[in-house]
N, C-alpha and C positions, 0 to 999 in steps of 0.2 A: 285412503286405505293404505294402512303399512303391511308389507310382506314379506318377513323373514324367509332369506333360499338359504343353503349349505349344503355341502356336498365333502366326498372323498374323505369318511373318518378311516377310512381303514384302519377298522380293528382299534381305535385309538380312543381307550375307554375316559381316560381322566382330560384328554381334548374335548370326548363330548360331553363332560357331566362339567367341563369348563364352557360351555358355549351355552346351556341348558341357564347355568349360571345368569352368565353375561344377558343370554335374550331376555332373563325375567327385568331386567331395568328397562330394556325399551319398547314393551309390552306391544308385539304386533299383534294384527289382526287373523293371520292366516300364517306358519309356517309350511316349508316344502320342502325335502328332501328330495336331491338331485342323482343321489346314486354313491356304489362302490363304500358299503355299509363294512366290507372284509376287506382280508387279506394286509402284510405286511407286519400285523403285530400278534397278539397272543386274544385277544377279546372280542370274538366273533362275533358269540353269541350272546353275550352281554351289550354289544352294541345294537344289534339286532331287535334285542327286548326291551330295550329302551326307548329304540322308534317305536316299537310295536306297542308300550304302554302308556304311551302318549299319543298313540292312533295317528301317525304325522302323515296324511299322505306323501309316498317314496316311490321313485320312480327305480327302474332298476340300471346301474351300474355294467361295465363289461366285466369285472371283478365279480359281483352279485351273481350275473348273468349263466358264470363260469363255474362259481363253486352249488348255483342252484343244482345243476344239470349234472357233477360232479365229474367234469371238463379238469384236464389235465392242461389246459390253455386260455388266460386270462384274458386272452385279446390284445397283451400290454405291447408298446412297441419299442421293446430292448435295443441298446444303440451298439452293446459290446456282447461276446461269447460271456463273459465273466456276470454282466446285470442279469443273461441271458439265463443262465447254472443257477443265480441268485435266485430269479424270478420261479424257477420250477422247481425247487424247497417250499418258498413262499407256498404256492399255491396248492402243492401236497402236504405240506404243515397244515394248510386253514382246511381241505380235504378229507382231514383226518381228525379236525375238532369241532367242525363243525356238525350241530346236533340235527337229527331227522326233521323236528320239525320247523328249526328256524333255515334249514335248508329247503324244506317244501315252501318257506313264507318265501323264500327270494324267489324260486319259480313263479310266484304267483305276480311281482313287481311289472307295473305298467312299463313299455318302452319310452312314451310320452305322457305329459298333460297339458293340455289347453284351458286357459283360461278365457274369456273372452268378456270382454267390460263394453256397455252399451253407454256411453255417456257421449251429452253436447250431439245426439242426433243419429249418432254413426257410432258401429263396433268397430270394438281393438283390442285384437287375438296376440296374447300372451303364450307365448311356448315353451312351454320347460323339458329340457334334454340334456342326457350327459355328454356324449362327445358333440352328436350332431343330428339336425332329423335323418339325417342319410345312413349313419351306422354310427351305434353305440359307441366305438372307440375310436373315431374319425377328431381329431386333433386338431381346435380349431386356435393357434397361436395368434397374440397379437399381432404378429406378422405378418398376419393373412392379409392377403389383399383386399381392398373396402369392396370392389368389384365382386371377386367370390362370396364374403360373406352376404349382400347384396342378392347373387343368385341364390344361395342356399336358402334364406330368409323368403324371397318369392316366392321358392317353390315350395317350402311349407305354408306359406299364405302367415307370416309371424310379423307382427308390426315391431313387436321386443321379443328377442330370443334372449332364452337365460342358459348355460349350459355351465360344465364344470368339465370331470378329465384332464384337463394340464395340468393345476393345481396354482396356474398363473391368473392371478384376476385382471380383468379390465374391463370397458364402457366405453365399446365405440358408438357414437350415433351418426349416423350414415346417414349422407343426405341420398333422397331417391330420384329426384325429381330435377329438371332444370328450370324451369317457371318458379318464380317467386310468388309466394314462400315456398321455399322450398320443403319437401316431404322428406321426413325422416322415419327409419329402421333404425332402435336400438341392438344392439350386440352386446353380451354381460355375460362375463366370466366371471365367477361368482367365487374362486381359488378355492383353497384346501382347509377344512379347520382339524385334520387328524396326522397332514403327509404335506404341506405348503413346500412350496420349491423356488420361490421367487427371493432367496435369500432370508424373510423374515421368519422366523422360526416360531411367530405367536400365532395362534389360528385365524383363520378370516371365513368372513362370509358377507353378505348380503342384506341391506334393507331396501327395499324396492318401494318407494312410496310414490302412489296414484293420486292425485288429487282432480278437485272439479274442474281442473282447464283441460286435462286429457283427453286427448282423442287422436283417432286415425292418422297416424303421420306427422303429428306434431313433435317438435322439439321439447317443448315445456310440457307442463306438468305433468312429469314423472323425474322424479330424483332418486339417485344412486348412492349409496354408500356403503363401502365397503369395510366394516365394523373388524376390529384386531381386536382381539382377547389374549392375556395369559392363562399357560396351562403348565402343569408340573412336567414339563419336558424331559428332566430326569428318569421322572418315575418310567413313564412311556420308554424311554431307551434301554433302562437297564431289564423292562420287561426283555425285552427282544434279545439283549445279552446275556439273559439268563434259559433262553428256550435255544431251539436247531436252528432258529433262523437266521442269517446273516448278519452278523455285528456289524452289516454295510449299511444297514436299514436302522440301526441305532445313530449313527453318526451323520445319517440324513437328516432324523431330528433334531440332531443338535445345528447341523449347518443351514438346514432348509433349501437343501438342494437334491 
């Protein structure tokens, strides 16, 4: 079974009608939406309607989470006064275009979903979340420790966690176990295809494919990749430099930082 994830278009209408694109060549069986549908550019509600006319199950976002409830605080964790000023335009801009009802659809956005697949005897629970099972905007960097991710993952009971939020992708597989063979926990950041920060400025996401050697703990079969698409990155920028919102957010597209 192949499984298209993506996550974090904020607002980034021609990123997602580029990845809509790109998924139809490697036709999965199931797509997911991981979160943070707004904010950042000018097409809220256009992106919104496009989950919502493809019926994608979507999980909800700390961005989603923010402008549902019509929160003046995105959850986000600004590093400077200046991202900080930037950050609260952002989010009274998307506050103030976003429409009644694609705001009532993001109240309604699940926190999680679980998947659970019963193959070769024994289930294995698949977890899909934007920051963390622990809270929506809990930042899980590759740099985390394999130990923490490790606790986080047990205490959700998740044999693969898939999550987004940083906008950084990666694929730890974590051994759990000392005894050989040893047992493994996937970890999968699944990165950004509307707002990416890891330098690459073309979108990314997720093919998750399960096949019949998979089960509980195991290393193999399940394969990762993380699929890069172009998208009119232009277009996306000069939206932004041509509305209130910070021409800082234009030049993160172009940089991918």
């Amino acid at each position: 079974m192949k499984i298209a994830l993506f996550s974090d278009i904020h607002a980034n209408l021609p990123a997602l009608d580029a990845f809509f694109e790109d998924l139809e060549k490697h036709r999965p069986d199931a797509t997911y939406c991981l979160g943070d549908l707004v904010g950042y550019n000018i097409w809220p509600n256009e992106v919104i309607n496009e989950i919502r006319k493809r019926q994608i199950p979507t999980i909800a976002g700390n961005y989603d989470f923010g402008i549902g409830r019509r929160s003046d605080d995105c959850g986000c964790a600004y590093k400077s006064d200046e991202e900080k000023a930037n950050g609260a335009v952002s989010i009274s801009f998307t506050n103030q275009i976003v429409n009644d009802e694609e705001r009532a659809y993001l109240r309604t956005l699940p926190a999680h979903i679980n998947l659970e697949f019963q193959l070769n005897g024994e289930k294995a629970a698949i977890l899909l979340v934007h920051g963390s099972p622990r809270r929506i905007n809990e930042y899980l960097f590759e740099d985390r420790a394999d130990k923490s991710l490790l606790r986080i993952m047990k205490d959700a009971n998740a044999d693969v966690m898939c999550f987004g939020h940083t906008h950084k992708p990666y694929h730890k597989a974590l051994p759990d176990a000392e005894n050989e063979p040893a047992l493994h926990r996937h970890a999968i950041n699944i990165g950004s295809i509307g707002k990416p920060k890891d330098g690459d400025k073309r979108g990314c996401y997720v093919l998750l494919t399960i096949d019949g050697n998979f089960a509980k703990g195991k290393k193999d079969g399940i394969s990762v990749d993380f699929i890069r698409f172009e998208y009119d990155v232009e277009k996306a920028a000069k939206a932004v430099e041509g509305s209130i919102l910070p021409n800082a957010y234009a030049e993160a597209l172009r940089d991918a930082k």
